[in-house]
N, C-alpha and C positions, 0 to 999 in steps of 0.2 A: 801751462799745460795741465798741472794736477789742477787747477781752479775750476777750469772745464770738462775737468773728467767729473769732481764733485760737483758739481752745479747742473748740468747736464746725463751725464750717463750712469752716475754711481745709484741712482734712485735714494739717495739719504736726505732726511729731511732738511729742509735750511736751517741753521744754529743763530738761538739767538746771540743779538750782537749786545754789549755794551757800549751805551753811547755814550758813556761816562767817562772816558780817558783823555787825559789831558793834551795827547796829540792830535787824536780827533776833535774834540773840542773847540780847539787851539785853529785849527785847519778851518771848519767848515764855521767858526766866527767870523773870522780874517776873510773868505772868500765871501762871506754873505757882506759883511761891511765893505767890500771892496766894489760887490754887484750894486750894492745901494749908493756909493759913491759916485761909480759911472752913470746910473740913472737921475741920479738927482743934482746933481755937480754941486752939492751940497757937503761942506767936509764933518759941520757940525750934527746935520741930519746922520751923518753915517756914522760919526763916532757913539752917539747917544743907541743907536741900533745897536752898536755891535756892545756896549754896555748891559743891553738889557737881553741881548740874547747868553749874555754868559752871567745874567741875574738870575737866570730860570732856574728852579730846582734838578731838574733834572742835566741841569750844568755844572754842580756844586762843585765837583773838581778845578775848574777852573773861575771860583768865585771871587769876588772883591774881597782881597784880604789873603790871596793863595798867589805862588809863584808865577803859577799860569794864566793867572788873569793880569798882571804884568807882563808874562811875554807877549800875552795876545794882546794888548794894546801896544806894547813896543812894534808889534808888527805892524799894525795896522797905522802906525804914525810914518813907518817906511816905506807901507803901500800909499799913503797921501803923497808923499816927496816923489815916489814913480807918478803918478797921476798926475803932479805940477807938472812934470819933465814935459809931458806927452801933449803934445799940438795938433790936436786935428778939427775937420770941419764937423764931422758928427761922429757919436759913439755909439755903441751898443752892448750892454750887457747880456752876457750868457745867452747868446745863440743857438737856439739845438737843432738839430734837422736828420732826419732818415735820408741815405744815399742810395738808393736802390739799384741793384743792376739785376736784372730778371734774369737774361739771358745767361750769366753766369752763376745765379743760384743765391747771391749775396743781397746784403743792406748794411750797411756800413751807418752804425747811429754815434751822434755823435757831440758834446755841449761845448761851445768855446766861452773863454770866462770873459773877455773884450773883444772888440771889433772897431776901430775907428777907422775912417776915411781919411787920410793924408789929403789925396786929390781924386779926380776922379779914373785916374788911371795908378791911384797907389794905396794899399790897406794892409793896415797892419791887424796878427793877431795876436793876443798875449794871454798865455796861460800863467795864473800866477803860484807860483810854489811858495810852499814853510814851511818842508820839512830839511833835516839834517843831511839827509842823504839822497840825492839823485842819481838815478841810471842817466846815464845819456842816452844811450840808446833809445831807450822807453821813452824818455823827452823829446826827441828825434820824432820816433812814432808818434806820440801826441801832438806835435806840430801839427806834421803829415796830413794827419785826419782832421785837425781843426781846420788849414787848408780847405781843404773839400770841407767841409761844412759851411765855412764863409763863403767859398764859391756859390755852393747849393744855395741857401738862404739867400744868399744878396744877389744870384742871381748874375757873377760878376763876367763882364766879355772875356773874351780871347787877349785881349791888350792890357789886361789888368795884370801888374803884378803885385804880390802876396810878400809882407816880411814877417815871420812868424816866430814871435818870441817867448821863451819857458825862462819867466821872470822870479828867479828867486830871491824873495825878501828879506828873509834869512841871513841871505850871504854877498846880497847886495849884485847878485851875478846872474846875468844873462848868456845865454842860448840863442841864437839867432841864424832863421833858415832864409831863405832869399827864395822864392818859392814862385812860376811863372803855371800859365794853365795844361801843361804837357809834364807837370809834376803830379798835379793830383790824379789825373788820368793813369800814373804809377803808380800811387798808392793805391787806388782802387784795385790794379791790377794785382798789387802785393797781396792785395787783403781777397781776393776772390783765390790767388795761390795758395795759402794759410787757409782755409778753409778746405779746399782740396784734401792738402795735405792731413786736414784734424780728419776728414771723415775717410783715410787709407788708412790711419796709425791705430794701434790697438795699445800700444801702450802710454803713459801718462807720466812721464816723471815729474819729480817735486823739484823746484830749484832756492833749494835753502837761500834767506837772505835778509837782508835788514826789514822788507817789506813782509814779510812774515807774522812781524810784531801786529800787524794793521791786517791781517787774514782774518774773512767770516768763517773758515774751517781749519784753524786752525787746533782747535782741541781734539778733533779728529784724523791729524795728519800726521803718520808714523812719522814725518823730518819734523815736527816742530819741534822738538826737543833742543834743535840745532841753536846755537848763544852767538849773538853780535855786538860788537860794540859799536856805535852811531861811529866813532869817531877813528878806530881805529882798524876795523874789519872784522873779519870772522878768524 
């Protein structure tokens, strides 16, 4: 909610970000070697990728020779061992697609990180995680929406059902939603409610939390001052 009031209503400029932090870093390696993975079904192609994108200067944090540049290959050798596991007819990396619904005011946008075809009446979709800490909830919603994107994009029948997985590499642990087309049909309806409700509310609260650390406004935000520990809570 406060991300929307600053992004949206506050009129503050956008803050620059640094892109230099070893979680970030570490994240958006791992997901790019994981998209060049499913595209290429190449393991060696995608290992040398994600080498070279965490060679760039502007990655030195997580350089050859730093902590981070071994986790992020630790990860990315546990995102190949998910990638054997997975059996399907065809894949597709990172999917985006707008979900428009006029008559209710909304668009629902939206990127999934895989997509394969089991059969032609079963698809899975997988979000994959690396960090320390997950909501479920938030994972849940991430599903949800990847759902309806895969529908939208692929175009998928009525008889199609959806398994949708928030894959963490990390921890070796999965999330899994069983997901048929009177599902996403709810999510839409959730996400046209949630927008209702953002343009009744006047006010904005901040919800302290470990995702805080990964905030574009957070040197402006009277809660950041608030301390987590990854491992042990707030």
């Amino acid at each position: 909610m406060k991300q929307y009031w600053f992004r949206y209503l506050s009129g503050q400029s956008w803050p620059e970000r640094d892109d230099n932090e070893p979680p970030l870093v570490i994240g958006k390696a791992v997901h790019r070697a994981m998209h060049i993975l499913t595209q290429s079904q190449n393991e060696d192609v995608a290992r040398q990728q994600l080498d070279i994108y965490l060679r760039m200067p502007k990655h030195s944090c997580a350089a050859p020779g730093t902590e981070s540049y071994d986790e992020a290959r630790e990860l990315f050798e546990k995102g190949i061992q998910a990638h054997r596991s997975l059996d399907a007819e065809e894949s597709w990396a990172e999917r985006e697609t707008l979900a428009p619904w006029p008559s209710r005011g909304v668009e629902v946008s939206a990127r999934v990180d895989r997509v394969d075809r089991k059969t032609s009446s079963h698809y899975v979709v997988i979000d994959w995680k690396t960090g320390n800490y997950e909501d479920e909830d938030q994972t849940d919603i991430q599903l949800d929406i990847g759902h309806v994107a895969a529908r939208r994009t692929l175009r998928l029948g009525r008889e199609v059902h959806v398994t949708a997985i928030g894959w963490n590499l990390r921890k070796d642990e999965q999330r899994v939603r069983e997901l048929v087309r009177a599902d996403a049909q709810a999510t839409m309806e959730l996400m046209a409610a949630n927008a209702d409700r953002m343009q009744r509310t006047s006010e904005f609260p901040a919800t302290p939390g470990p995702a805080c650390k990964f905030c574009d406004w957070r040197s402006q935000c009277p809660e950041s001052d608030v301390t987590w520990d990854d491992n042990q809570g707030s």
